[in-house]
C-alpha positions in Angstrom: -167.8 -130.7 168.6 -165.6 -128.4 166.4 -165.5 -125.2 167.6 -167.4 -122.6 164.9 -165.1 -121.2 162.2 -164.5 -117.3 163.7 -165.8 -114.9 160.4 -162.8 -113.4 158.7 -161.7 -109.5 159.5 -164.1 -106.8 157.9 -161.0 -105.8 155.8 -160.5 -109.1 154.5 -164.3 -109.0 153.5 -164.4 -105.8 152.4 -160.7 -106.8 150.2 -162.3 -109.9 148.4 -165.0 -108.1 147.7 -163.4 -105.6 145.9 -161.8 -107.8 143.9 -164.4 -109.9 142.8 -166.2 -106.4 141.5 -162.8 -105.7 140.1 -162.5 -108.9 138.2 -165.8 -108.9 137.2 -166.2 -105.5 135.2 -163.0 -106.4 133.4 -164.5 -110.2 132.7 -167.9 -108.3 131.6 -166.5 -105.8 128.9 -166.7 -106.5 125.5 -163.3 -106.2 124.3 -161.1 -108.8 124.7 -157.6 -106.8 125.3 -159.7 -105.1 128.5 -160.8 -108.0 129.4 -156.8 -109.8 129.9 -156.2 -106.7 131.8 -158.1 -108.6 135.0 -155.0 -111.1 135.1 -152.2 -108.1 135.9 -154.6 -106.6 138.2 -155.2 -109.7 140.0 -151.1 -110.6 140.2 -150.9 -106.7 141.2 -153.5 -106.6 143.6 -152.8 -109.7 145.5 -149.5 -109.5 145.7 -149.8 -106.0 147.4 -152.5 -107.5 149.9 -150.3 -110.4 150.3 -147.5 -107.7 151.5 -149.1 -105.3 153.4 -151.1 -108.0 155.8 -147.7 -109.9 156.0 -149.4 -113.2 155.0 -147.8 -115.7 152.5 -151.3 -117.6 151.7 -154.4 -115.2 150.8 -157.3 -115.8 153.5 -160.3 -118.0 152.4 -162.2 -115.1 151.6 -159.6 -113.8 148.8 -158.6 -116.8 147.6 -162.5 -118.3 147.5 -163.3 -115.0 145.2 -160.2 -115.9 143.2 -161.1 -119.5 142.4 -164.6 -118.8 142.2 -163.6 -116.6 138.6 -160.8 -119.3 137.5 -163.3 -120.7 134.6 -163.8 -117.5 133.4 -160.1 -116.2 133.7 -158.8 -120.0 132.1 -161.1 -119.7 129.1 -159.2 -116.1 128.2 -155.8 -117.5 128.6 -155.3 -120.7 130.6 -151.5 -119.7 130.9 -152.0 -116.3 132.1 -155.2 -118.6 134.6 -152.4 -121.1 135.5 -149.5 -118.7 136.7 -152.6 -117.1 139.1 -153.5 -120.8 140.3 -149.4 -121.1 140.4 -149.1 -117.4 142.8 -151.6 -117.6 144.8 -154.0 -120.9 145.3 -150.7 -123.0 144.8 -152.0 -124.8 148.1 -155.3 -125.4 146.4 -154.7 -126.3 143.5 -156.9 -129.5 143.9 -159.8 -127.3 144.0 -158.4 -124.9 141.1 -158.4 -127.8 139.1 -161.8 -129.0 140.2 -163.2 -125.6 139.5 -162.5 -126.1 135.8 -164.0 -129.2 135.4 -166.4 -128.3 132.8 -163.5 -127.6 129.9 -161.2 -130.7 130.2 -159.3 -128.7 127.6 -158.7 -125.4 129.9 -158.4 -127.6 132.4 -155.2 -129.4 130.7 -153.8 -125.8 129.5 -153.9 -125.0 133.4 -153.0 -127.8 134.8 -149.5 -128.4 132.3 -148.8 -124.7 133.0 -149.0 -124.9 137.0 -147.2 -128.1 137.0 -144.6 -127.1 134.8 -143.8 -123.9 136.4 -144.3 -126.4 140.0 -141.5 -128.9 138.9 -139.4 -125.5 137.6 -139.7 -123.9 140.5 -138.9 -123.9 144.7 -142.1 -122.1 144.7 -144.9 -123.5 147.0 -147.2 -124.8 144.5 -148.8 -128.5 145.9 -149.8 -130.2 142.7 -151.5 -133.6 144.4 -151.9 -136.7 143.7 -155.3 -136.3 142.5 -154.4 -133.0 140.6 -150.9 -135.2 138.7 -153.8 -138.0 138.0 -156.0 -135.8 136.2 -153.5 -134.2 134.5 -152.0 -137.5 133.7 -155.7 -138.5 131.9 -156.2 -135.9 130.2 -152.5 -135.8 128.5 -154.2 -139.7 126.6 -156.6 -137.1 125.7 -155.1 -134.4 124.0 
């Protein structure tokens, strides 16, 4: 048997928490131009955790909280959405993509976006198989 997953540090609870509170009072205000503030906060934000814990890839928690809000975030502005997916999930972006299932549309705006700046870049976005299929479909569609 597997061993049990060990729970994440307090901090790294305490962090994504945080930040899906953050992300969430920006997502639930009214006016639009408050509301695209929650993309430079999250680029801000993550990159600093990302530098002060010394860690290239955001732990589950952060990145769970992150993908968890991606429909929300693509449906604002699926480039600004895309460049997140891009900095930090770029090694899940199978399940970025997955998350936006319900807007094949957002889903193409994200998906050309992260693999664009992917094949532009020495970044380490993985854009699978299964993400470059999808993308390929939709591109017949729209």
């Amino acid at each position: 048997a597997a061993a049990p997953r060990k729970a994440p540090p307090s901090f790294i609870v305490a962090a994504a928490d945080a930040l899906g509170d953050a992300v969430d009072g920006f997502l639930n205000d009214a006016e639009t131009a408050f509301k695209r503030r929650a993309f430079d906060f999250c680029s801000r934000s993550l990159a600093r955790f990302r530098e002060r814990a010394m860690v290239q890839r955001l732990p589950a928690p952060l990145a769970d909280i992150l993908a968890a809000r991606l429909p929300a975030l693509a449906a604002l502005d699926a480039e600004l959405c895309a460049r997140l997916v891009a900095d930090f999930l770029g090694e899940r972006v199978d399940a970025a993509v997955a998350a936006l299932a319900d807007d094949a549309a957002v889903q193409f705006a994200v998906l050309d976006a992260v693999i664009e700046e992917a094949d532009g870049s020495d970044m380490s976005v993985d854009v699978g198989a299964a993400a470059r299929r999808r993308y390929v479909d939709l591109l017949c569609r729209f």
